[in-house]
C-alpha positions in Angstrom: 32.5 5.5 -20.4 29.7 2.9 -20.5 29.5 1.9 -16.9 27.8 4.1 -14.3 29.0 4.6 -11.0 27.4 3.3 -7.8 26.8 6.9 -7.1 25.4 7.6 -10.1 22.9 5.1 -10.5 21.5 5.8 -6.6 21.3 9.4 -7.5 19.4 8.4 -10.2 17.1 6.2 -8.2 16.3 8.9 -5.9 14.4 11.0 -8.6 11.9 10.5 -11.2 11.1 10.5 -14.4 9.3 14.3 -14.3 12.9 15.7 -13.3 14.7 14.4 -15.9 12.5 15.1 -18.7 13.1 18.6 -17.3 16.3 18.3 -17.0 17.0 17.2 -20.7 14.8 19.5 -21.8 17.0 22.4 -20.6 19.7 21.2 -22.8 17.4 20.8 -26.0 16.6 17.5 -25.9 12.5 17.2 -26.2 11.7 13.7 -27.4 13.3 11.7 -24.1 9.9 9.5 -22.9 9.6 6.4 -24.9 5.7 6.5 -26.1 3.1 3.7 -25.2 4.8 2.0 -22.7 3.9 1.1 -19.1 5.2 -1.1 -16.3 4.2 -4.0 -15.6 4.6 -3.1 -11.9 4.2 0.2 -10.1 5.7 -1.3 -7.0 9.4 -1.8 -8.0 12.2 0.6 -7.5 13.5 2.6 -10.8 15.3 1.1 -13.3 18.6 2.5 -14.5 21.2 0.8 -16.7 22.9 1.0 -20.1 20.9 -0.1 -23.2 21.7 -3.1 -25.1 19.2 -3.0 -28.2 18.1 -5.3 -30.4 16.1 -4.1 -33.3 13.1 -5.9 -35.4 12.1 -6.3 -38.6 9.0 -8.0 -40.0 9.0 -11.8 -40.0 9.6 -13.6 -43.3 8.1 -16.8 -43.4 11.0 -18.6 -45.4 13.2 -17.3 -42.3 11.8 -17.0 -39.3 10.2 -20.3 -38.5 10.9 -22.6 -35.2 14.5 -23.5 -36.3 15.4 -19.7 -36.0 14.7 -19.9 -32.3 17.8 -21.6 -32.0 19.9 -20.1 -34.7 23.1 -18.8 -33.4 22.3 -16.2 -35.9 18.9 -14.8 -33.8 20.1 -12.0 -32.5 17.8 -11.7 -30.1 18.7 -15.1 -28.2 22.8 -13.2 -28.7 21.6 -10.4 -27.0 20.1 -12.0 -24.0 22.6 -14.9 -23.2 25.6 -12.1 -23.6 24.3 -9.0 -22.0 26.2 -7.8 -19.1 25.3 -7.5 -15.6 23.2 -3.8 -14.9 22.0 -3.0 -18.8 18.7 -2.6 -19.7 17.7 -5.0 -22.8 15.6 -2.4 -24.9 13.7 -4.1 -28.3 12.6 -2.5 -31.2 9.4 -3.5 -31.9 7.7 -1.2 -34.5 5.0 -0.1 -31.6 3.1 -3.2 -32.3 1.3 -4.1 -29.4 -0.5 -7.2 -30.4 2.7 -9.5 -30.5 5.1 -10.6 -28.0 8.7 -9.3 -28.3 9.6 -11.6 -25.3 8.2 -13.9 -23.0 8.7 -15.5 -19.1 11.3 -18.2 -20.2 14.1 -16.1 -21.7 13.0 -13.5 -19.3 14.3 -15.8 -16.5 17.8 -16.1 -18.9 17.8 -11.7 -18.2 17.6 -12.1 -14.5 19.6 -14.9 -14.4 22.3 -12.3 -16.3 21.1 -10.0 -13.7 19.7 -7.3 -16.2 18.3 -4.5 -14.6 15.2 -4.4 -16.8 13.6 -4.4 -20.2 12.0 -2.0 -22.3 9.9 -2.9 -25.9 7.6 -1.1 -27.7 5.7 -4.1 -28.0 3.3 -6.5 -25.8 5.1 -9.5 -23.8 3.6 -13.0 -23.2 2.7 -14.5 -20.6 2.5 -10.8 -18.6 1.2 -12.0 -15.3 4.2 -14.6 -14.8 6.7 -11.9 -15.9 5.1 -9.7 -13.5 5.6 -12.1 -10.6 9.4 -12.3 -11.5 10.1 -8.6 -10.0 12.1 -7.5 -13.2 11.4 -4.2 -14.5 9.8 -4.7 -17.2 8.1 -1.7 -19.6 5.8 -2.7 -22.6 2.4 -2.1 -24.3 0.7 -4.6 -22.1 0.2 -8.2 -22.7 0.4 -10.0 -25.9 -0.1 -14.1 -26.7 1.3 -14.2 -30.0 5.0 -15.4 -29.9 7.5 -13.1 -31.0 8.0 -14.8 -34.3 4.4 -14.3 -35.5 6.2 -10.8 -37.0 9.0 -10.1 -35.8 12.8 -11.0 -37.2 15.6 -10.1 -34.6 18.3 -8.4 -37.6 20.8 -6.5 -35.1 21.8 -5.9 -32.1 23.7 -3.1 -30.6 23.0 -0.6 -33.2 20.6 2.9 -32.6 16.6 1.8 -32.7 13.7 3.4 -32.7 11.6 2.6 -29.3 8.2 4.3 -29.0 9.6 7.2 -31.5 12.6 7.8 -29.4 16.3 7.2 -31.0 18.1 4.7 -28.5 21.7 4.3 -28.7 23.6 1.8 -27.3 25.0 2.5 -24.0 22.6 5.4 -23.9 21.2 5.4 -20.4 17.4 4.4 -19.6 15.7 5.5 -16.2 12.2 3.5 -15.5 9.6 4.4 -13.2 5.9 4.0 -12.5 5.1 7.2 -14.9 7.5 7.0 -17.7 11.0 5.1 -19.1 13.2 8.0 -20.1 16.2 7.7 -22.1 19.3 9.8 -20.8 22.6 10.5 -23.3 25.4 8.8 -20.7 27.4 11.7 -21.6 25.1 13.7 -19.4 24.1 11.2 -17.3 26.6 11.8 -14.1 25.7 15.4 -14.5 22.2 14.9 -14.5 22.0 12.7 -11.6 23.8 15.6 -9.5 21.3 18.3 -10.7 18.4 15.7 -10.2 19.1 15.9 -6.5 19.4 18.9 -6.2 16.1 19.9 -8.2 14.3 17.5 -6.3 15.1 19.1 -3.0 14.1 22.1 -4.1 11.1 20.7 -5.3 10.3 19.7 -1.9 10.5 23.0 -0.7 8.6 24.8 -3.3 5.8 22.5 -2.6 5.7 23.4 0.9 5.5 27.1 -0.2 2.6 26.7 -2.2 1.1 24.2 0.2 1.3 27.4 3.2 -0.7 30.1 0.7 2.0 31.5 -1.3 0.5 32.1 -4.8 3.2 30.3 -7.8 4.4 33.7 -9.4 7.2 34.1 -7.4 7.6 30.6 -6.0 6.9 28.7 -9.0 9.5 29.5 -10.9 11.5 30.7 -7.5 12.3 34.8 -7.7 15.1 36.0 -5.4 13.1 36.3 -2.5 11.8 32.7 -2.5 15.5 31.3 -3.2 16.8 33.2 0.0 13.9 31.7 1.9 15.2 28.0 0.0 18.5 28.9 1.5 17.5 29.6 5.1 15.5 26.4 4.5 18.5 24.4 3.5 20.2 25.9 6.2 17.8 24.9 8.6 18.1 21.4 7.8 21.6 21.0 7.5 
């Protein structure tokens, strides 16, 4: 069940991160926008893959020095040089901002695996280099001090915490210029169909409220404004 259709994911690249807060809301699920982070870019498409995660712990001096870079037990270097084509690397960084939990070089490694982004709670170096790549990339902001400064990579592909939202793996994380969502992939076919179609209804209420039309009545729609969403439809077809 981990892989997403074609289908699926340009559904899901059609609509935005508004929608399917809404739409997870309506099935109970309130805590869905990971906290604190932005994109580095606005300009990008959305980002929509499976999550690999890696979680953090604090760094322990007697452990995490320059040989644990290249430890084949770092967990973080195992995530990046196995993760699969179309998943979205998301780190565990405790929400602190003032430290790197990446940086450009094995950022290259993730597009070289042709990731389809990365989400931390947690600054990345060298930003503005990052930035340039054109990988989606959501963080706190920037951040010079390398990733072992505080930060021990102790599992991967376990749930995490990223800005105060549970992430499971294979869970599915939508991107855009406003918020990084996380989607349960259970729902996550289902929710791309109803994202369509609340978006194109969307269009139409804002053209109702745009003519006059006060929102009780349009926004929610009554029955009289669905029948007028139905001719509209119609009308289109």
């Amino acid at each position: 069940m981990t892989g997403l259709s074609a289908e699926t994911i340009a559904k899901l690249k059609t609509t935005n991160s508004a929608t399917l807060s809404t739409l997870l809301l309506k099935r109970g699920l309130r805590n869905t926008a990971i906290r604190g982070v932005r994109p580095l870019r606005t300009d990008l498409e959305p980002m929509v893959g499976p999550a690999l995660t890696v979680r953090y712990i604090p760094a322990r001096e007697d452990i995490d020095g320059s040989e644990y870079s290249s430890s084949p037990d770092n967990f973080q270097r195992k995530a990046i040089d196995t993760i699969e084509a179309g998943h979205v690397l998301v780190l565990d960084c405790r929400s602190i901002p003032e430290i790197a939990g990446i940086g450009a070089v094995l950022m290259r490694r993730l597009i070289f695996r042709q990731v389809a982004g990365v989400v931390l709670d947690g600054g990345v170096r060298d930003s503005m280099d990052i930035a340039e790549l054109g990988l989606p990339t959501f963080c706190t902001g920037a951040a010079a001090p390398a990733n072992l400064v505080a930060h021990h990579a102790s599992d991967m592909n376990q749930p995490i915490a990223c800005g105060g939202v549970a992430v499971y793996p294979d869970d599915i994380m939508f991107g855009d210029a406003e918020a990084v969502i996380v989607i349960p992939r259970k729902w996550a076919d289902e929710i791309a169909d109803e994202a369509v179609a609340m978006d194109r209804q969307e269009e139409f209420l804002k053209l109702e409220i745009e003519s006059g039309k006060p929102t009780v009545g349009v926004y929610p729609p009554n029955a009289e404004t669905q029948e007028r969403y139905k001719a509209w439809l119609a009308s289109r077809a």
